[in-house]
C-alpha positions in Angstrom: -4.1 109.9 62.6 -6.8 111.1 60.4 -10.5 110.5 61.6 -12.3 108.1 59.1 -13.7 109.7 56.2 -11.3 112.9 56.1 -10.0 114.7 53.0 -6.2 115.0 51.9 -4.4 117.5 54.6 -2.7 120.2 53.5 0.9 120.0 53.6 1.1 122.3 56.8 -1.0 120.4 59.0 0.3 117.1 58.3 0.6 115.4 61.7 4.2 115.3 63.9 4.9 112.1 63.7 7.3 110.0 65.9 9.1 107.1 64.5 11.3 104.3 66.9 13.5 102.1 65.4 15.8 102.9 62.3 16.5 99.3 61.4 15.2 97.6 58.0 11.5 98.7 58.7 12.0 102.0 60.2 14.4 103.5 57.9 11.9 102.6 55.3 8.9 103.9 57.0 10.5 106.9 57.5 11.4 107.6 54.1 7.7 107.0 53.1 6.9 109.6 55.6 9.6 112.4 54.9 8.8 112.0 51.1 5.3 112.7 51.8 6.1 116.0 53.7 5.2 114.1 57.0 7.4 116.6 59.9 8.9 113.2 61.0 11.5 112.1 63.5 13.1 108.6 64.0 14.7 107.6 67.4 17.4 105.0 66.9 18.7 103.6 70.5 21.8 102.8 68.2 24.8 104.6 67.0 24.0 103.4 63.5 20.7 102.7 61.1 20.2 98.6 60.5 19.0 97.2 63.4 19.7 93.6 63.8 21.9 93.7 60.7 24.5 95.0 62.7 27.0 93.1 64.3 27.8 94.0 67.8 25.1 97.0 67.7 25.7 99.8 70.3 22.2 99.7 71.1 22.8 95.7 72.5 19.8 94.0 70.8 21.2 92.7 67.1 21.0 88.8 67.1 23.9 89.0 63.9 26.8 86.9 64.6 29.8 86.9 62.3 29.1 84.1 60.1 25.1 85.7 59.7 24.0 85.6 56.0 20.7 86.3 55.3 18.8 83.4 53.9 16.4 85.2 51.1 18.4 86.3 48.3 19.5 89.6 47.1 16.9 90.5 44.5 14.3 89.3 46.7 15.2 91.8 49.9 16.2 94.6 48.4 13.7 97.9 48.7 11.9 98.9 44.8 13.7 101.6 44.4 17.2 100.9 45.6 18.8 97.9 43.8 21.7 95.6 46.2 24.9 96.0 44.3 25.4 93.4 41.5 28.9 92.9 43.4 26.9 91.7 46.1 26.4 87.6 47.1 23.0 86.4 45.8 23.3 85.3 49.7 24.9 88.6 51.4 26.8 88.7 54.4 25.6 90.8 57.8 27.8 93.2 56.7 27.0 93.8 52.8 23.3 94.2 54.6 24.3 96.8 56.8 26.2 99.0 54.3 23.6 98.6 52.6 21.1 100.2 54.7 23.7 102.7 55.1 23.9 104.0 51.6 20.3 103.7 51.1 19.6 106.0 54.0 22.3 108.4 53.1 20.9 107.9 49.2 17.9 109.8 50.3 18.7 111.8 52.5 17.2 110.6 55.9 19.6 110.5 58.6 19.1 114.4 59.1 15.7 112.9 60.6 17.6 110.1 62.4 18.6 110.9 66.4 20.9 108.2 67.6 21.6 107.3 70.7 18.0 108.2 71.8 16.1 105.4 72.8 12.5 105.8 73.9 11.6 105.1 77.7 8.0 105.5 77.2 5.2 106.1 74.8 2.1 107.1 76.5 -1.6 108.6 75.1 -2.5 112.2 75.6 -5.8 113.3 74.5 -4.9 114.4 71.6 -1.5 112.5 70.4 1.6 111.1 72.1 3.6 112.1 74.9 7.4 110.4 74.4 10.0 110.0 77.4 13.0 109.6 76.3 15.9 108.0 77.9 17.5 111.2 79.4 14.0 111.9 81.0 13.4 114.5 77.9 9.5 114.8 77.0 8.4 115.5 73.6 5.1 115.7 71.9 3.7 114.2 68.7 0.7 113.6 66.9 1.0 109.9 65.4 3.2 107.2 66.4 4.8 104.8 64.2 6.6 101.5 65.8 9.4 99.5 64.6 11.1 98.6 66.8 11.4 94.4 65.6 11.0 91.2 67.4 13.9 89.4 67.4 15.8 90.9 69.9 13.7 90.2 73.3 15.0 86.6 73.9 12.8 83.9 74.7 13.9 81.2 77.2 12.6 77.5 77.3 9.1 78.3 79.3 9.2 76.1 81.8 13.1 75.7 82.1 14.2 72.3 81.4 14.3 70.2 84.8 18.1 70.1 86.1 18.9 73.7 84.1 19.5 75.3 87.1 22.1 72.8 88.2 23.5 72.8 84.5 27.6 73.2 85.5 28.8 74.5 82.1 28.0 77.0 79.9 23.9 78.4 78.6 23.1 81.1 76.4 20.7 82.2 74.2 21.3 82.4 70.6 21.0 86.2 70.6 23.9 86.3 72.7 26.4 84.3 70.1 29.2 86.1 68.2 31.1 83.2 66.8 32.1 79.9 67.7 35.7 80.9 69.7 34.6 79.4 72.8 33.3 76.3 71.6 36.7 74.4 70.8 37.5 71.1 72.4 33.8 71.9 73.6 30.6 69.5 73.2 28.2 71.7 72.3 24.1 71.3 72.4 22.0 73.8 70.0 18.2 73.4 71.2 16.3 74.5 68.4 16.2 74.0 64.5 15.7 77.5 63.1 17.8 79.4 60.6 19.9 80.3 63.9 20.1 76.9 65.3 21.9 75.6 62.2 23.8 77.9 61.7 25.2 77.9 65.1 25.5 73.9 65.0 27.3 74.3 61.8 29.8 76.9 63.3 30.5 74.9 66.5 30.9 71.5 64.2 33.8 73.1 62.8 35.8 73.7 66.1 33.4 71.5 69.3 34.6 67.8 70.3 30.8 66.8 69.5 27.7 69.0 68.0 24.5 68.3 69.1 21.6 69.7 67.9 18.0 69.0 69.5 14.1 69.8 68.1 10.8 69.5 70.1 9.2 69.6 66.4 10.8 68.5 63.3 10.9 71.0 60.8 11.7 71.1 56.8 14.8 72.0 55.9 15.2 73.5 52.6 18.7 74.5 50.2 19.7 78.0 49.4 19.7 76.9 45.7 17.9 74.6 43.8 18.4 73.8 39.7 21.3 76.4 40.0 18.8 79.5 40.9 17.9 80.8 44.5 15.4 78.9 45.6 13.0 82.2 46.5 13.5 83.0 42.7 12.2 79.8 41.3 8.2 80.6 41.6 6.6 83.7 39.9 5.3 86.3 41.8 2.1 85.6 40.1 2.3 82.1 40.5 2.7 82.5 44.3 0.2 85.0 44.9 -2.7 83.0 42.8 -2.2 79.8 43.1 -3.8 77.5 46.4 -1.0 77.3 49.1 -2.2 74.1 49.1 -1.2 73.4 45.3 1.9 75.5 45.9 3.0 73.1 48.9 2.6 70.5 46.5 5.0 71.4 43.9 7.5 72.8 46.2 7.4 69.3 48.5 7.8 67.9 44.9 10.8 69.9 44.1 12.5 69.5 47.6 12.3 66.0 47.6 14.4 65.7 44.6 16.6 68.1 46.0 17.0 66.9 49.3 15.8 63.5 49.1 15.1 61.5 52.5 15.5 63.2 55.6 16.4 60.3 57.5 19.9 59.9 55.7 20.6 63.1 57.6 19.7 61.3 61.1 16.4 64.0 60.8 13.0 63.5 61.7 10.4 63.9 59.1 8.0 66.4 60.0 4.2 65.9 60.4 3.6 69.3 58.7 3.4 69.8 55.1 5.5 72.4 53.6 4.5 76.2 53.8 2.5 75.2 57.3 5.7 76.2 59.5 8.8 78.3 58.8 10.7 76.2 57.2 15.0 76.6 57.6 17.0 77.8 55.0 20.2 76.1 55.0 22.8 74.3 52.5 25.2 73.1 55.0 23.5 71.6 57.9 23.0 68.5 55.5 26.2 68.3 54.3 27.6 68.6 58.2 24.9 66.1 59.4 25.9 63.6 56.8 29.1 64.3 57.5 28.5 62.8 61.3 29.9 66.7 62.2 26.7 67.6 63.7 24.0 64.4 65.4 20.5 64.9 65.6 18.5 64.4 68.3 14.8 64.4 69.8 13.3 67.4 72.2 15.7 68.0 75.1 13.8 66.5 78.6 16.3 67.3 81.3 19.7 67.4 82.6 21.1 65.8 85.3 24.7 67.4 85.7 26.0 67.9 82.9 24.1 64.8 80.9 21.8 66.0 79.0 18.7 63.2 78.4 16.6 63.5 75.1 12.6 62.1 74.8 14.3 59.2 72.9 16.4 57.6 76.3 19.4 58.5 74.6 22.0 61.1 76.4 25.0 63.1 75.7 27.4 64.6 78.1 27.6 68.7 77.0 30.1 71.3 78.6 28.0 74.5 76.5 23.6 74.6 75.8 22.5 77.4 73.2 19.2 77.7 73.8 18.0 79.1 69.7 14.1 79.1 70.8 13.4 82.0 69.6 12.3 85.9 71.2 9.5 87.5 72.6 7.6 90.2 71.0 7.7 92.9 73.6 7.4 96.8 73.8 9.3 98.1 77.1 7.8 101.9 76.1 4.1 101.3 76.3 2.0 100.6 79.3 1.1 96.6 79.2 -2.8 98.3 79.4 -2.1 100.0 76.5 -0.1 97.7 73.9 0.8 94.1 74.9 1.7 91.0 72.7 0.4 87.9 75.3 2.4 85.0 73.7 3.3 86.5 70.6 -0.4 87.6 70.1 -1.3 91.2 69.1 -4.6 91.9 66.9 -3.6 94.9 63.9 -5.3 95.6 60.8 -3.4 94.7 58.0 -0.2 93.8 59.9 -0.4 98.1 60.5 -2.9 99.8 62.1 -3.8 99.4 65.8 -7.9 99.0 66.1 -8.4 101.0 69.0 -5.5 102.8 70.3 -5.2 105.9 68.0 -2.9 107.0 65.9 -0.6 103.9 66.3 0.9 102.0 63.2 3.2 99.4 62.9 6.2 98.4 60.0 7.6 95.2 60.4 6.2 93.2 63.0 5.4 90.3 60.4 7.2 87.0 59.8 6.6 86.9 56.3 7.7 83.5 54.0 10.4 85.1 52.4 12.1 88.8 53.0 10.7 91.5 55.3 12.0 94.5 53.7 9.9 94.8 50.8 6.9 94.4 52.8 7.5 97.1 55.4 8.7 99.3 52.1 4.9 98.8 51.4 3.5 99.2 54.7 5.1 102.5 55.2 3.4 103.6 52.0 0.8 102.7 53.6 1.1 104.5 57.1 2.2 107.6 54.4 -1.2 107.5 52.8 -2.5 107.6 55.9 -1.0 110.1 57.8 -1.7 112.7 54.4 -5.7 111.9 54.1 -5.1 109.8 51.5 -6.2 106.5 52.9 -9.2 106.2 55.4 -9.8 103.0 57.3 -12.7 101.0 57.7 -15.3 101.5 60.2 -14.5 99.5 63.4 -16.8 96.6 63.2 -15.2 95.9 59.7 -10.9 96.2 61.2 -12.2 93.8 63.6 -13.7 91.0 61.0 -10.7 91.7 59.0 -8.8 90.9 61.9 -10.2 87.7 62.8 -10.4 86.2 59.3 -6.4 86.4 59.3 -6.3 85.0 62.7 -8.3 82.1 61.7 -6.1 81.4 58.4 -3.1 81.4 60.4 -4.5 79.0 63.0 -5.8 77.0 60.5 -2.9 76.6 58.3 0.4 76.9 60.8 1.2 74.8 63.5 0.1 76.1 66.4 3.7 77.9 67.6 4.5 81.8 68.9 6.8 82.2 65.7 4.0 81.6 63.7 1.7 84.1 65.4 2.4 86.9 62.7 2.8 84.7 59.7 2.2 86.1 56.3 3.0 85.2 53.0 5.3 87.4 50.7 3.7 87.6 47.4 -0.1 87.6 48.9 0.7 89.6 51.2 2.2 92.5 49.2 -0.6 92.3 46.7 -3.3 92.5 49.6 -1.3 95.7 51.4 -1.2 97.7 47.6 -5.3 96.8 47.0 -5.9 98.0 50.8 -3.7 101.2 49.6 -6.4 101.6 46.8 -9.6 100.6 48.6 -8.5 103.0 51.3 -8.3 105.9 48.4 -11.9 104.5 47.7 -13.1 105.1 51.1 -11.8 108.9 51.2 -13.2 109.6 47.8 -16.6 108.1 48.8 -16.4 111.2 51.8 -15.9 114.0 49.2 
């Protein structure tokens, strides 16, 4: 990328610039790119553009099953300048999502920068860009290296295995491994978790399983799909939610929920000791109705197994035959050197969500886990990495990336309890509004050079 200070390029010494990953972040990042006259090329280990949005993905690392709808509504994910279909669920299924991203990349003409079926081996520095090996042992060169490649896709196991897993007769997997619940009949099935997966895969197996368990270390809030007949990511203003104190904001919403939902404990649920807004909370309508329903039963943090009884923190046990272990995935990059780029528990220090501090021309799209939908944000940040990559954005001076860095380190810590999901938290509405007035203080910065 550019050095700091440095005037727009001309359109024939824009920097070759490599992007991996065409899944929701990717494909966007590389439209920002091609449109800015960036010489750009995306490599997709897939047969396909969507990532994780599609089900059974050549490439082996989508975490879709074939219930899997996404749980922010349609207005709220879709890119600026390519509406969902009105036909479309407010609440779209994995495969609405993935057509989608298939029209949209189609729409602009991208896929001619698209290689499938080329996944990257290794990203290493040269002295003066990147040096990529791809998975046929190829070698290419290229100035700038953009990165979205997700994180949900590397699974993460309980660390340390529960005592008595190894001896565990039936059935474990990890949630990224679930298609549907077809194995599950006549099963009794325990879901260790309580994220958006979780439930869903409780609520699937309580349709077919002798007995659905599902087990939580922490409580967390659960909150509906809908709420006074709207999608509940549609009932606050973007204004609202990017002025007002999260701390007022938790208020109101707690406020609204309680109404909605009432007492957790009707559902057999464990209150949580975090407000609102201080975890990710899970987005579900029928995990209430199925635990009400005595369908699925609630229980406490998993502590061991002995056979095939598995004992919660509470004394209580349950015989299971199948464990789905929904604790979420790893953020990892098998292409870089661990020297180089490593995410230690979940931890990796950017500038603005983007721009690597010192490793050069490096940016990432994506690798946020925002309060609401990830598309529009890496829509943004690839507007971003644009700017940059053309001259027109400059970033701060080192000292001042690194302050930056640890003031949003010290929010998170402050606010969110202190898990590895939560280690790249951001805010939608905030969020968005800080990456478009770093857009324009960047401009500042290069104008300030002239």
């Amino acid at each position: 990328m550019l050095p700091y200070g440095v005037n727009v390029r001309s359109h024939d010494s824009l920097p070759r610039t490599a992007v991996i990953g065409a899944g929701s972040s990717g494909m966007v990042a590389l439209k920002a790119l091609a449109e800015a006259g960036v010489p750009v090329t995306c490599f997709e280990k897939g047969d396909r553009v969507g990532g994780n949005w599609v089900f059974r993905n050549s490439n082996g690392m989508s975490a879709s099953y074939k219930s899997l709808h996404i749980n922010t509504s349609r207005e709220r994910m879709e890119y600026s300048d390519f509406p969902m279909p009105k036909h479309y669920p407010d609440f779209p299924h994995h495969s609405h999502v993935a057509e989608y991203f298939d029209t949209y990349v189609d729409h602009f003409d991208l896929r001619r920068h698209i290689r499938f079926s080329t996944g990257v081996a290794r990203a290493a520095r040269t002295s003066d860009g990147w040096e990529l090996t791809l998975d046929d042992g190829t070698v290419e060169q290229f100035d700038a290296l953009v990165v979205a490649n997700g994180h949900h896709w590397d699974p993460r196991w309980p660390e340390p295995a529960f005592p008595g897993a190894a001896e565990f007769p039936g059935q474990q997997l990890h949630a990224h491994s679930f298609e549907d619940n077809s194995d599950f009949p006549d099963k009794r099935v325990l879901v260790v978790g309580m994220g958006n997966s979780a439930m869903d895969i409780a609520v699937e197996s309580s349709w077919v399983a002798t007995a659905t368990y599902l087990s939580a270390r922490t409580p967390v809030h659960v909150i509906p799909k809908y709420v006074f007949g709207k999608p509940l990511d549609q009932i606050e203003s973007a204004a609202m939610a990017r002025t007002l104190p999260w701390k007022a904001r938790q208020k109101l919403t707690a406020a609204m929920l309680k109404v909605a939902v009432g007492d957790y404990a009707r559902y057999g649920l464990r209150r949580p000791e975090h407000g609102l807004l201080q975890a990710h909370a899970t987005v579900s309508d029928t995990i209430l109705t199925r635990l009400a329903h005595g369908a699925v039963t609630a229980k406490p943090n998993l502590s061991r197994f002995e056979g095939s009884t598995a004992h919660f923190e509470d004394g209580t046990s349950a015989e299971v035959d199948v464990v789905v272990y929904a604790t979420g995935y790893r953020i990892s990059f098998p292409f870089f050197d661990e020297e180089l780029v490593s995410a230690p528990d979940n931890r990796i220090s950017l500038y603005q969500r983007v721009f690597h501090p010192t490793v050069p021309d490096l940016a990432f799209i994506g690798l946020i886990q925002p309060l609401g939908a990830i598309m529009p944000l890496a829509e943004e940040q690839g507007r971003l990495v644009a700017d940059r990559l053309t001259g027109r954005y400059a970033l701060p001076l080192l000292a001042e990336m690194q302050a930056s860095i640890a003031k949003a380190q010290e929010a998170i810590d402050k606010r969110y309890v202190g898990r590895k999901r939560h280690t790249i938290q951001v805010d939608f509405e905030a969020y968005l509004h800080e990456l478009r007035q770093e857009r324009r203080r960047g401009a500042a910065r290069v104008a300030a050079t002239v």
